[in-house]
C-alpha positions in Angstrom: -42.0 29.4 -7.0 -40.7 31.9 -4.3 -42.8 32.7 -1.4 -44.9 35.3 -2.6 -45.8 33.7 -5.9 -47.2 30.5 -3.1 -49.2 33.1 -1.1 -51.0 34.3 -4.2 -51.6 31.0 -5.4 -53.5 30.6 -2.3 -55.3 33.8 -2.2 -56.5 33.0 -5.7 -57.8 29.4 -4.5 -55.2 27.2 -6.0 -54.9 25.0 -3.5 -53.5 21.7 -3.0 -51.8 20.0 -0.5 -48.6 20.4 -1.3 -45.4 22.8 0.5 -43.2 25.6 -0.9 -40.8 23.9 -3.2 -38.7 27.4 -3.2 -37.1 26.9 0.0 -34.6 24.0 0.9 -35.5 24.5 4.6 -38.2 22.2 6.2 -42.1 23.3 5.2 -41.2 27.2 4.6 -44.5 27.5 3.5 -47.2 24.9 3.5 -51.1 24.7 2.0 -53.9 22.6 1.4 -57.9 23.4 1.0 -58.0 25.0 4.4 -55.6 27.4 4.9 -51.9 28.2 4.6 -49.5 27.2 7.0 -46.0 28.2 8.5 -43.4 25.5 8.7 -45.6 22.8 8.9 -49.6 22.5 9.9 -49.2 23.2 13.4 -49.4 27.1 12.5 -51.9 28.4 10.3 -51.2 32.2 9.3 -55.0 32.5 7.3 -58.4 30.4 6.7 -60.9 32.0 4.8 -64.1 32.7 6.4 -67.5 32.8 5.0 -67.0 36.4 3.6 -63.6 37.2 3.5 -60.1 36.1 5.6 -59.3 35.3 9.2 -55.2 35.9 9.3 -53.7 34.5 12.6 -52.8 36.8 15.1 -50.9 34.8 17.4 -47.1 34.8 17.9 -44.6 32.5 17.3 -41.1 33.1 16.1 -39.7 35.5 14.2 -39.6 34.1 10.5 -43.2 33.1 11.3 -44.0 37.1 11.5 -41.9 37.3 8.5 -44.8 35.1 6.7 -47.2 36.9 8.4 -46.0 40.3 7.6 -45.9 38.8 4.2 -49.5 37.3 4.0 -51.2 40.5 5.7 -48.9 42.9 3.2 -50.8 40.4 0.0 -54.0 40.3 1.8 -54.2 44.1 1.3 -52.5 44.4 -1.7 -54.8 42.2 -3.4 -57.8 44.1 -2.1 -58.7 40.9 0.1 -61.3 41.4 3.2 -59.5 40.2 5.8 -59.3 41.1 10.0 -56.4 39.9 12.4 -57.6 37.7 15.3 -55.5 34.5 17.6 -56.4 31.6 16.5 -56.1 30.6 20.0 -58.6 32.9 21.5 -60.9 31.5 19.0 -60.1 27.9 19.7 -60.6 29.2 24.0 -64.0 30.3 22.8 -64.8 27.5 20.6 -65.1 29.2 17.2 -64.3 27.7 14.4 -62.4 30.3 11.7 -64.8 28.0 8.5 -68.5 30.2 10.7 -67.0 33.2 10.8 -69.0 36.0 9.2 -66.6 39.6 9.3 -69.0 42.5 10.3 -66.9 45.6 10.8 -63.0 46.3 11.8 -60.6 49.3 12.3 -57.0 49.4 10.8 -54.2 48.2 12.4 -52.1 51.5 14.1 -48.4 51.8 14.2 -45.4 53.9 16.0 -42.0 54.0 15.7 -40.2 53.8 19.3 -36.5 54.5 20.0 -34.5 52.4 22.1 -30.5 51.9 22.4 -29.1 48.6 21.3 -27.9 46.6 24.7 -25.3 45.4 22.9 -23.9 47.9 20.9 -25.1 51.4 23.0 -26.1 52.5 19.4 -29.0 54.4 18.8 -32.3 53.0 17.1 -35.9 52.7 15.9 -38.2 49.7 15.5 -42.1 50.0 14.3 -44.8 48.8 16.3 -48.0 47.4 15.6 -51.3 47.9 17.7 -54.1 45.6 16.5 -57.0 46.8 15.0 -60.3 46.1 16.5 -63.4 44.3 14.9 -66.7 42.5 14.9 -67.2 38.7 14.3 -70.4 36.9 14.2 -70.2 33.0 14.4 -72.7 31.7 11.6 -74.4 28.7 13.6 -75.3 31.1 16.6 -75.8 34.2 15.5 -73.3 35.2 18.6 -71.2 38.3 17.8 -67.7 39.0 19.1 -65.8 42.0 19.8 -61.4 41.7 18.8 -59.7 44.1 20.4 -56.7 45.4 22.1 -57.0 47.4 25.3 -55.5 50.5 25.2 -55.0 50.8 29.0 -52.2 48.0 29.1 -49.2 48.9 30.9 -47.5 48.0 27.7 -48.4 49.5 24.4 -50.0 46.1 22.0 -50.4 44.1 24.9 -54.1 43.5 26.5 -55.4 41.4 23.9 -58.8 40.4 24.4 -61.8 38.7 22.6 -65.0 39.3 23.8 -68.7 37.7 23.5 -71.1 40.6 23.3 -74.7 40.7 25.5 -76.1 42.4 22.4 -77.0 41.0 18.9 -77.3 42.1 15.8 -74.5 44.9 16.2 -73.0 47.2 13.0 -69.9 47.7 13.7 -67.0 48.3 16.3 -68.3 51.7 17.5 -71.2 50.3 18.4 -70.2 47.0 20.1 -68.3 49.5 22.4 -71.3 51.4 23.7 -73.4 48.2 23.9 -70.1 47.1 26.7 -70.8 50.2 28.7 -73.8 49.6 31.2 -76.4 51.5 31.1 -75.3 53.8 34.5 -72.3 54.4 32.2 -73.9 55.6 29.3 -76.3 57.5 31.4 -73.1 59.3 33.3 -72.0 60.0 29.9 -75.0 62.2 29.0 -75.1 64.0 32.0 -71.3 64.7 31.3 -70.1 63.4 34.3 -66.4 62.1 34.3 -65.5 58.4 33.9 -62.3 56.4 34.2 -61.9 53.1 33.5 -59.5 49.7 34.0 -60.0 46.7 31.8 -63.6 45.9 32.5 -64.0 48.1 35.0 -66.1 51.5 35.2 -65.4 54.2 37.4 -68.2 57.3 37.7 -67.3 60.0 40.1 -69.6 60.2 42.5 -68.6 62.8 45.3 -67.1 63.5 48.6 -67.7 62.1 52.0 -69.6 64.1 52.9 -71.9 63.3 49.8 -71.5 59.4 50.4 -72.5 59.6 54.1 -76.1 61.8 52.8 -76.0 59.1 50.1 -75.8 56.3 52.3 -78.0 57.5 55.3 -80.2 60.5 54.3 -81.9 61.0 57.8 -78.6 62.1 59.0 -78.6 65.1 56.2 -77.0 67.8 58.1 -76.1 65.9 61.2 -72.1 65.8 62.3 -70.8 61.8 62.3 -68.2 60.0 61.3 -68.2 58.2 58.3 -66.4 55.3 60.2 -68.3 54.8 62.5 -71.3 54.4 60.5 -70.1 52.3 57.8 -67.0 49.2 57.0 -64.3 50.9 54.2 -63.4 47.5 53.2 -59.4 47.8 53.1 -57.7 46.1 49.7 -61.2 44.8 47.9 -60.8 42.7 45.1 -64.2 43.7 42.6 -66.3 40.8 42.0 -65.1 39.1 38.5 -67.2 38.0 35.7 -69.0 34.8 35.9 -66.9 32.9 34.0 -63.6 34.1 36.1 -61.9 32.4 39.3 -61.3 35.2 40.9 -61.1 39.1 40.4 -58.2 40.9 39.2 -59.0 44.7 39.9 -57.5 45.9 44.2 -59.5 48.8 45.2 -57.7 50.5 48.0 -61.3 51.7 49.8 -64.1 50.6 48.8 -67.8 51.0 50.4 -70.8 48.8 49.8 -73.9 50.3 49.4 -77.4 48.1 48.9 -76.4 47.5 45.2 -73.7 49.9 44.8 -69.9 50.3 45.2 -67.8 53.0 46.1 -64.6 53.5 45.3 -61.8 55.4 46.2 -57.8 55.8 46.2 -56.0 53.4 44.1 -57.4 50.0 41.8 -54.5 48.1 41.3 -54.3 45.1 38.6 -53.0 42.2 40.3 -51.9 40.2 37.7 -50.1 43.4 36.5 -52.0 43.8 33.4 -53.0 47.4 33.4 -51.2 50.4 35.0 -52.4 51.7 37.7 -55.4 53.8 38.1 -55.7 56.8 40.4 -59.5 57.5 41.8 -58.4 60.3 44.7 -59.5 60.5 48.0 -63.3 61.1 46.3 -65.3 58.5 45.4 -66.3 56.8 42.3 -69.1 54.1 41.7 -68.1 50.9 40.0 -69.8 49.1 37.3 -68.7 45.9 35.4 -68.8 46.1 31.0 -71.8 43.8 29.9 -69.4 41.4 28.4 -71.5 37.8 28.4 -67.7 36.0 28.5 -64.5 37.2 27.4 -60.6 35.4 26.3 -57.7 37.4 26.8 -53.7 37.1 25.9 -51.2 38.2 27.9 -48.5 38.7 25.4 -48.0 41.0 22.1 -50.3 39.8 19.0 -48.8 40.4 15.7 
């Protein structure tokens, strides 16, 4: 029995606890009830979930891709329902793969990138995979999730993230997008106002100086003072994090507080590197946090 003759097995629900007897190499493939392992149970590449598959999305060598390129390309050749998520952001979040209901997902997206061999100088292409995103929902809670790769990484598939959405009951991945934005953001959407954004970070432009200072004291309306002099431009601010974060990651070059407001301007800077850098101008922008209850994220490339 070769390798994809024991992944079929498996798909069909032939299962017993038993290992690849194709390859002479040390648990090339391995399955029982639960799911079906790579070189041994310490690396599951897909449990079954209560309405379809979970496939591991964690990396960890490169014949463990192979069966993983191999049990996504039989997952989809056999018309499975399946979605891509780390097992280890579901462990950080305390999920277990057996609860898992899939609600909605988006296909995977690829490119092909040239690069010249190091070794060689030669000329080549590899192919790239970008993760699709989708919506979980844990069975005993009734919580829903949010998968998903952020697209603002400095590094094309990186910015992995799994997210614990505010909202229930949501459709599908286009809506457990708008239900992250807060409301100000939606509302700045409507009035067709321009947005930017870093990782969990909203940015809506808000005006000039000249604007801020009528904003901020509106009995001065057509009075000549200086915006320093009246208020603090506090000098490398860190944005206030999530709850469930240490510390913040988002450097705001300028940034003044209003009573329940901030305003941005200049530079936001990641400082754990993790997005590129975003460019407010010397206007300003307000700030708003994504209604995320708690997220997980992965610094390194999913497959």
């Amino acid at each position: 029995m070769n390798n994809s003759q024991f992944i079929e097995e498996w798909f069909k629900g032939k299962r017993t606890t038993k290992r690849n007897p194709f390859s002479r190499h040390y648990c090339n493939l391995q399955m029982d009830k639960e799911a079906l392992y790579s070189y041994g149970t310490h690396f599951p590449l897909v449990k079954e979930c209560k309405n379809g598959y979970i496939l591991n999305g964690d990396s960890y060598s490169s014949s463990t891709s192979g069966h993983q390129n191999a049990v996504r390309w039989h997952a989809e050749a056999m018309g499975k329902k399946f979605v891509i998520i780390p097992y280890s952001m579901l462990e950080a979040a305390g999920l277990s793969v057996l609860n898992l209901y899939i609600i909605d997902k988006r296909e995977d997206d690829y490119r092909t990138v040239k690069y010249t061999d190091p070794a060689t100088g030669e000329k080549r292409e590899r192919g790239e995979h970008l993760l699709g995103a989708c919506v979980i929902r844990n069975g005993l809670k009734m919580d829903y999730y949010l998968s998903s790769v952020d697209t603002g990484a400095v590094r094309w598939g990186r910015g992995y993230f799994l997210t614990k959405l505010l909202d229930k009951k949501v459709k599908d991945v286009t809506e457990a997008f708008w239900y992250l934005k807060p409301v100000e953001v939606r509302n700045a959407e409507a009035d067709d106002r321009e947005i930017k954004r870093q990782g969990e970070w909203f940015f809506v432009y808000f005006g000039d100086s000249k604007e801020l200072k009528e904003g901020l004291f509106p009995l001065f309306v057509g009075k000549k003072f200086s915006l320093k002099k009246c208020i603090h431009i506090h000098k490398g601010f860190v944005l206030p994090p999530h709850v469930h974060q240490e510390e913040g990651h988002h450097k705001v070059r300028d940034v003044v507080m209003g009573t329940n407001e901030l305003y941005c301007r200049g530079t936001v800077r990641h400082t754990n590197g993790e997005h590129r850098m975003l460019k407010l101008g010397e206007e300003w922008w307000m700030a708003y946090k994504n209604r995320q209850e708690q997220s997980w994220s992965a610094e390194g490339r999913v497959d």
